[in-house]
Z-matrix of the N, CA and C atoms (Angstrom, degrees):
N
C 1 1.457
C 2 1.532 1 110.96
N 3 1.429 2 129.95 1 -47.45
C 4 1.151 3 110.75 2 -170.84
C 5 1.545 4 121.00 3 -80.85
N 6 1.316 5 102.15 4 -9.74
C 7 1.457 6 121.15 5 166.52
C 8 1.700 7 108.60 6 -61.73
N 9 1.009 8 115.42 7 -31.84
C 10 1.780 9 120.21 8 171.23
C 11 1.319 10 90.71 9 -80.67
N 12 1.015 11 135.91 10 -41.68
C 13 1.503 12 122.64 11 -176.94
C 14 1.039 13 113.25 12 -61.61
N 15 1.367 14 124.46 13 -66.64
C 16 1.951 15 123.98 14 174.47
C 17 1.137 16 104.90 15 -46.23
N 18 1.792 17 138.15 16 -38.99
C 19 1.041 18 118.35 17 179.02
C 20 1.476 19 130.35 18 -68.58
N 21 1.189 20 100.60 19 -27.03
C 22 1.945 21 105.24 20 173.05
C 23 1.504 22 108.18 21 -89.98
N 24 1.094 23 124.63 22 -33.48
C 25 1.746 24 118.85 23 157.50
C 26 2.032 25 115.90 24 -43.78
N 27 1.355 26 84.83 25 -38.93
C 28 1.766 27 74.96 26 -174.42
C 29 1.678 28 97.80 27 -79.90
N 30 1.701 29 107.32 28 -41.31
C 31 1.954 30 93.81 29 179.09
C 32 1.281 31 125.75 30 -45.50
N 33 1.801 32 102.02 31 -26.40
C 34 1.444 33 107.07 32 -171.11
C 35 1.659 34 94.60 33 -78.89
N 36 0.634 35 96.44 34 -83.77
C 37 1.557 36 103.35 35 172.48
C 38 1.694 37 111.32 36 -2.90
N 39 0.859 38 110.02 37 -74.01
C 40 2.011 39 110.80 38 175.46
C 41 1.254 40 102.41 39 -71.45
N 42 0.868 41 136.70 40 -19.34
C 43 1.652 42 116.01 41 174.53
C 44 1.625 43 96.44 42 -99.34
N 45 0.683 44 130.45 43 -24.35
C 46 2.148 45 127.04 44 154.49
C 47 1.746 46 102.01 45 -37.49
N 48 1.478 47 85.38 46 -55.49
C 49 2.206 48 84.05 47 -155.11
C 50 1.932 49 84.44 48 -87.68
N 51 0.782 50 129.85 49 -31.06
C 52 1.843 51 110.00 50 -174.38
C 53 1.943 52 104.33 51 -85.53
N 54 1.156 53 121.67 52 3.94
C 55 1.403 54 118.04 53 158.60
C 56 1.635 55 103.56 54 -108.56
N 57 0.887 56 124.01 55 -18.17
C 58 1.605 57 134.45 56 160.27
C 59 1.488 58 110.63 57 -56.63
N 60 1.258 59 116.69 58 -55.83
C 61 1.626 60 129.24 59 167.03
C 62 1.575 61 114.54 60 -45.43
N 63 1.778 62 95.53 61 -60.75
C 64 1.417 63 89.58 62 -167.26
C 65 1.694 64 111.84 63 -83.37
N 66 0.981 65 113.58 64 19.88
C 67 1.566 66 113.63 65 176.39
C 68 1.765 67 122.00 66 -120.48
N 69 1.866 68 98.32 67 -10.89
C 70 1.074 69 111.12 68 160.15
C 71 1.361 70 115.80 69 -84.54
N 72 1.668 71 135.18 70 -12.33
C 73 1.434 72 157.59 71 -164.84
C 74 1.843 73 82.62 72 -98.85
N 75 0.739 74 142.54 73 -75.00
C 76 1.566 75 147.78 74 -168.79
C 77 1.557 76 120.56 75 -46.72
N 78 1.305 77 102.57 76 -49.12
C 79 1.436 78 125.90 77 155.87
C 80 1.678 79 110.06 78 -42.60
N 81 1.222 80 121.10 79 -89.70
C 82 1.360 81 157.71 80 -172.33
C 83 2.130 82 84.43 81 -40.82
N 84 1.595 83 122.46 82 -70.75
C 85 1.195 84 125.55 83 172.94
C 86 1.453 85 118.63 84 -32.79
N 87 1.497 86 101.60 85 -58.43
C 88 1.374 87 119.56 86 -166.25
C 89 1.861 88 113.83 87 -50.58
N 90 1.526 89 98.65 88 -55.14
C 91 1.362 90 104.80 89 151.62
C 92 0.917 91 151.58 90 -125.82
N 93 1.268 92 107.06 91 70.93
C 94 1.312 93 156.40 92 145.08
C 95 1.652 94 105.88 93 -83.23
N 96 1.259 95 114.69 94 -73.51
C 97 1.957 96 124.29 95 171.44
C 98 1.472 97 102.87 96 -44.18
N 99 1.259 98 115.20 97 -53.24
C 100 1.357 99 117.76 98 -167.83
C 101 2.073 100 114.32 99 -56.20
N 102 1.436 101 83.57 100 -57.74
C 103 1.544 102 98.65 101 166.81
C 104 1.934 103 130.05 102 -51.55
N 105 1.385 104 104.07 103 -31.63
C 106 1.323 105 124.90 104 -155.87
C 107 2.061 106 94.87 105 -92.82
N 108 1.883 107 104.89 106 -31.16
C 109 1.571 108 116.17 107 -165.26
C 110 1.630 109 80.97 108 -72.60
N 111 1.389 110 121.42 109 -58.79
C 112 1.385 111 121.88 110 -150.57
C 113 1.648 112 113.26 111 -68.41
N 114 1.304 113 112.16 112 -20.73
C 115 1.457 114 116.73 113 172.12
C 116 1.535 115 108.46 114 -99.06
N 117 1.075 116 131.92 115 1.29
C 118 1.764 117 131.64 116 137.43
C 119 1.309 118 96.23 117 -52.63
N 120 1.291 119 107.64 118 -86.66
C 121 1.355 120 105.71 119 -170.32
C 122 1.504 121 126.06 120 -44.48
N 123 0.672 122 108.68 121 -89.25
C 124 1.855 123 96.07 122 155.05
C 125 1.529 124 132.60 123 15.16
N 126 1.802 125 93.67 124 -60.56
C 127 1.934 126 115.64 125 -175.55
C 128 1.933 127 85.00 126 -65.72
N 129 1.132 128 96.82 127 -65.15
C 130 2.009 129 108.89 128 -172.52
C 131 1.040 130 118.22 129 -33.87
N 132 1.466 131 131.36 130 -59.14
C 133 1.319 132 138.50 131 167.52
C 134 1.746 133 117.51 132 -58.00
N 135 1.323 134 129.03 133 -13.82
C 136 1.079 135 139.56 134 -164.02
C 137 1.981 136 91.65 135 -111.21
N 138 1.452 137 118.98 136 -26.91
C 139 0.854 138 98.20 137 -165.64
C 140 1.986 139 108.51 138 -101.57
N 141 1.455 140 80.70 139 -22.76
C 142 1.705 141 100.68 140 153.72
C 143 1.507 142 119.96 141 -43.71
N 144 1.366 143 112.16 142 -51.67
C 145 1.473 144 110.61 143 -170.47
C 146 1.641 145 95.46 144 -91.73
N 147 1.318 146 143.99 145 -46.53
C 148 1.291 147 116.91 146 153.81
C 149 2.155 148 148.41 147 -22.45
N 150 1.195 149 85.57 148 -44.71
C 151 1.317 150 91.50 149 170.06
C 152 1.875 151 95.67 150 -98.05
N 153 1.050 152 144.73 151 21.41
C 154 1.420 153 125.03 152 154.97
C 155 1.798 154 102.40 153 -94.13
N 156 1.349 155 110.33 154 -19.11
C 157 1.763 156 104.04 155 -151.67
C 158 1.540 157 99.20 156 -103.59
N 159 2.182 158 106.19 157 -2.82
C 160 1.394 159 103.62 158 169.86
C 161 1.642 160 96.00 159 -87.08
N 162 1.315 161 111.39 160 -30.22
C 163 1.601 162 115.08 161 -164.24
C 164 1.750 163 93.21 162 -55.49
N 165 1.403 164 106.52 163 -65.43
C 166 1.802 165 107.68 164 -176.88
C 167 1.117 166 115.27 165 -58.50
N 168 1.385 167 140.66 166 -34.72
C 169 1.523 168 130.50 167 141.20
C 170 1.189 169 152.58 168 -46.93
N 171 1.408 170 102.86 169 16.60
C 172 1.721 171 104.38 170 -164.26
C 173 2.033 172 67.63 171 -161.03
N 174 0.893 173 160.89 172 -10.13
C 175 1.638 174 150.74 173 100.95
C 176 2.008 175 110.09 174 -3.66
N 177 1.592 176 83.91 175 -70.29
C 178 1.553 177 86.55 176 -164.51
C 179 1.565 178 106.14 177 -69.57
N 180 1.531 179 118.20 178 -26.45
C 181 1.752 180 115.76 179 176.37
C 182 1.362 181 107.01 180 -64.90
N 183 1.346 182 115.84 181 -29.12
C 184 1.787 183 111.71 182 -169.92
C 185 1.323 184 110.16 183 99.96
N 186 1.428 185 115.41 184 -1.66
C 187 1.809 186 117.01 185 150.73
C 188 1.401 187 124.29 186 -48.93
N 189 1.688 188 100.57 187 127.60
C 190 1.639 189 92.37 188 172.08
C 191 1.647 190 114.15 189 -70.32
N 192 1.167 191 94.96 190 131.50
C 193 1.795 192 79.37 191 175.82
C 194 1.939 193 118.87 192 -90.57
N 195 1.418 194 130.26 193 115.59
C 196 1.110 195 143.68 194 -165.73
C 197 1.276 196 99.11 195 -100.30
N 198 1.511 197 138.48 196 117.35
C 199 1.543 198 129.83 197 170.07
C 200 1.772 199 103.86 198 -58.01
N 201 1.201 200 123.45 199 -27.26
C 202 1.646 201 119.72 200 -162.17
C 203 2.049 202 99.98 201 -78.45
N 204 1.403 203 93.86 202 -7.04
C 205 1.890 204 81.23 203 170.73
C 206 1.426 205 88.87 204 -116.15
N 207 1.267 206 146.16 205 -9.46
C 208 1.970 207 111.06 206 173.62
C 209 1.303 208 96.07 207 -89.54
């Protein structure tokens, strides 16, 4: 009997640390996505105000501004 015992103590045991793994992997993913959405956003808004400050610059030269060339 206690030999069934050590044996389901150790099953418990590895299936403890390999759901331990995969939830430290989920974590670690998660933000990762989280991190990766906010620097999209980030690039977008940065690229937003780029094409407005060529739009007002090529305003103040006396360029027509055409969306089909930016």
């Amino acid at each position: 009997l206690s030999r069934q015992a050590e044996n389901l103590l150790c099953r418990l045991q590895e299936n403890f640390e390999a759901l331990t793994e995969k939830l430290t992997l989920r974590n670690i993913l998660f933000g990762t996505w989280v991190i990766f959405n906010f620097l999209l956003e980030e690039m977008g808004e940065r690229i937003n105000d780029l094409e407005k400050r060529v739009a007002d610059l090529m305003t103040e030269a006396g360029v027509e501004n055409r969306d089909e060339e930016l």
